[in-house]
C-alpha positions as CSV (number, residue, x, y, z in Angstrom):
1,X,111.9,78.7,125.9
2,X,109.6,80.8,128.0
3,X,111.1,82.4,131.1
4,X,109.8,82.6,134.6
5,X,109.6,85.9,134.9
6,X,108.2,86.2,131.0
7,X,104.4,88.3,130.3
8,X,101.6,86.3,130.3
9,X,98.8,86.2,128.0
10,X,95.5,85.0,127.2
11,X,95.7,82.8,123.3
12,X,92.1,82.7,121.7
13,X,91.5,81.9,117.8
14,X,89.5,83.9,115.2
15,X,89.0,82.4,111.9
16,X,92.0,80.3,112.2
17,X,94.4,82.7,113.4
18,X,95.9,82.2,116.9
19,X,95.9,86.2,118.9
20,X,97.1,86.9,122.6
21,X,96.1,89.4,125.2
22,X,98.2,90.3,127.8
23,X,96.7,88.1,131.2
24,X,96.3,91.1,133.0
25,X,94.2,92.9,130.4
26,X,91.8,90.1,131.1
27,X,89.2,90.2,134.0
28,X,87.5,87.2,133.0
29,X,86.4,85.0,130.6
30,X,83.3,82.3,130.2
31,X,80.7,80.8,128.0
32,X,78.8,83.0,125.7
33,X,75.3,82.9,126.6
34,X,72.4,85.3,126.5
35,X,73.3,88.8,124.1
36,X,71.0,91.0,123.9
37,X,71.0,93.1,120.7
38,X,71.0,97.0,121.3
39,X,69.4,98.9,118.5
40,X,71.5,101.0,115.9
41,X,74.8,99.5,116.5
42,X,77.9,98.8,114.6
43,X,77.9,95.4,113.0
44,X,80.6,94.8,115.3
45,X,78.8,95.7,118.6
46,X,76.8,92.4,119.3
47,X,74.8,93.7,122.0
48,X,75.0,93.7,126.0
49,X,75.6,90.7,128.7
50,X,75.1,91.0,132.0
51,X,78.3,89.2,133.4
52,X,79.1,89.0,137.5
53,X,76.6,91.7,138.4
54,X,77.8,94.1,135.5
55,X,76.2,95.0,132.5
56,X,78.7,95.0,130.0
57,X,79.7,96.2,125.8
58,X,80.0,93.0,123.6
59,X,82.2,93.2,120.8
60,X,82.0,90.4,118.3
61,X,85.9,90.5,117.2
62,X,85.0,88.4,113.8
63,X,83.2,91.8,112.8
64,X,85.6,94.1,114.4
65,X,88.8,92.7,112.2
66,X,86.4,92.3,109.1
67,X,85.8,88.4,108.9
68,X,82.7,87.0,108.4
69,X,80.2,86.8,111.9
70,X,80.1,82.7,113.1
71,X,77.2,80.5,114.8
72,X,78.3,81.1,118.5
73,X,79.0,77.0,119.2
74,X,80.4,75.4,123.0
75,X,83.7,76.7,122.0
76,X,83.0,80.1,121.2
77,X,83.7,82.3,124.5
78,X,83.7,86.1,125.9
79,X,86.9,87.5,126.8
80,X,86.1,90.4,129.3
81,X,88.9,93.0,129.2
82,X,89.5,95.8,130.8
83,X,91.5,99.4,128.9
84,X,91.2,102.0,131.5
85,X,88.1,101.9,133.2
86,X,86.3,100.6,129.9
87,X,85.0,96.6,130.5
88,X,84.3,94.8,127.7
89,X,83.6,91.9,126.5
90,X,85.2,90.1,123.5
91,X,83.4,87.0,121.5
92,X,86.0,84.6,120.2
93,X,86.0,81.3,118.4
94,X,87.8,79.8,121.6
95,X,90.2,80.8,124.0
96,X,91.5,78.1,126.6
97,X,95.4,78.9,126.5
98,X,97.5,80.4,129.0
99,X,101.4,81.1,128.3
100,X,104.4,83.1,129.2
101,X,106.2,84.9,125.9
102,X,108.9,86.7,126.9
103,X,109.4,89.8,125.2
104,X,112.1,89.1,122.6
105,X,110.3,86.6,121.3
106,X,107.8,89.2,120.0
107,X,108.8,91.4,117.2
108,X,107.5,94.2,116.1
109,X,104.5,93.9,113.0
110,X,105.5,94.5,109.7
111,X,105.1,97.3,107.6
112,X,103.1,95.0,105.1
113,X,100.4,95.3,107.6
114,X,98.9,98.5,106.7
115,X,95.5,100.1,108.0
116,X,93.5,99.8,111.0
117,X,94.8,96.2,111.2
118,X,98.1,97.9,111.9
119,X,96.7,99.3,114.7
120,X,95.2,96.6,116.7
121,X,98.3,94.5,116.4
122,X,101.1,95.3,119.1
123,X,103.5,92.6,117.7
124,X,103.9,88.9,116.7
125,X,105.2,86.5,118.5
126,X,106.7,82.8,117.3
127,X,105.7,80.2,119.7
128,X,106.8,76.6,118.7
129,X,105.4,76.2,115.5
130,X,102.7,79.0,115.3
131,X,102.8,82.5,114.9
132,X,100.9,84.5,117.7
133,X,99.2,88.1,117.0
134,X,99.9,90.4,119.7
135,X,96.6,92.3,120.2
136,X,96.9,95.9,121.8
137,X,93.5,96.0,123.7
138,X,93.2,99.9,123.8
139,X,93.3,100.1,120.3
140,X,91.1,97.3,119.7
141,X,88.5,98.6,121.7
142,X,89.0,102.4,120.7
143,X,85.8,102.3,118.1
144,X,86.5,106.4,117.1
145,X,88.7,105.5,114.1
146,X,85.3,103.2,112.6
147,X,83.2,106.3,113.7
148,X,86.0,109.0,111.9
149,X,85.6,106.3,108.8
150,X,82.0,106.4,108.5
151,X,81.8,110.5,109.0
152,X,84.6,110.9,106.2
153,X,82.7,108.5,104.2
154,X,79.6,110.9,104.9
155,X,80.9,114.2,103.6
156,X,82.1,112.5,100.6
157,X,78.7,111.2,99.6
158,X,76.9,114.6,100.7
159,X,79.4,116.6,99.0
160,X,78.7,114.8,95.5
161,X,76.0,116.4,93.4
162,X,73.3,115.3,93.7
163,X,71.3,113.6,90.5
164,X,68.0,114.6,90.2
165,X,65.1,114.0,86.8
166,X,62.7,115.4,85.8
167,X,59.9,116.1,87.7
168,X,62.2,116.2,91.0
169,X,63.2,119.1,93.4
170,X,66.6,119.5,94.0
């Protein structure tokens, strides 16, 4: 079913759900270990590792696509990808699979999927028995639509009048 000359890609799971990368998005991949936090950051943003001399972004993808965070366990691991010259690295539940999908075996998403879910999601693919979500890592790690979200959600709560009793300045 999967041709020689067929894309490769990286499968990991998140909260049950089976997602691919494209292989050569990925620079490496190994055991979460030591994060360390960094102040004032998105839920998302988990902190900073230092990974094969490079101190590099972690983001926890649980967070990113809105599922509750997990107990890192000997399963969970760091995908380190690479979108231009951005390197980051991605906690998953587990990663360990390596396949070829050739490309008409991934169809486009639906227009059910609506949102910044749309987004992420370059297609999905059918492999055996399983349906695949293929990730699109630029848009996954492209963080400006969260940061446009939060501004918009700003002006709306600084444009609303403010309440005020008595006894209170306005």
């Amino acid at each position: 079913m999967t041709g020689n000359g067929a894309p490769s890609y990286i499968l990991f799971s998140i909260a049950g759900t089976t997602y691919a990368v494209p292989s050569g998005d990925v620079r490496h991949m190994e055991m979460v270990e030591q994060v360390t936090p960094v102040p004032n950051a998105s839920e998302y943003l988990e902190g900073v590792v230092f990974s094969r001399g490079q101190i590099v972004p972690v983001l926890n993808l649980r967070a990113r696509f809105g599922f509750e965070k997990a107990p890192h366990d000997l399963r969970t691991r760091l995908l380190v990808v690479q979108s231009g010259d951005r390197l980051v690295g991605l906690v998953v539940d587990s990663a360990r699979e390596f396949v070829r999908i050739p490309d008409e075996a991934v169809q486009p998403p639906s227009n059910a999927i609506v949102g910044l879910s749309a987004n992420y999601i370059q297609g999905v693919a059918t492999l055996q028995d399983r349906l695949v979500l293929v990730l699109d890592v630029a848009h996954v790690l492209d963080t400006s639509a969260f940061h446009g979200e939060a501004a918009a959600e700003k002006r709306v709560q600084d444009a609303r009048p403010s309440v005020s009793g008595p006894g209170t300045q306005v």
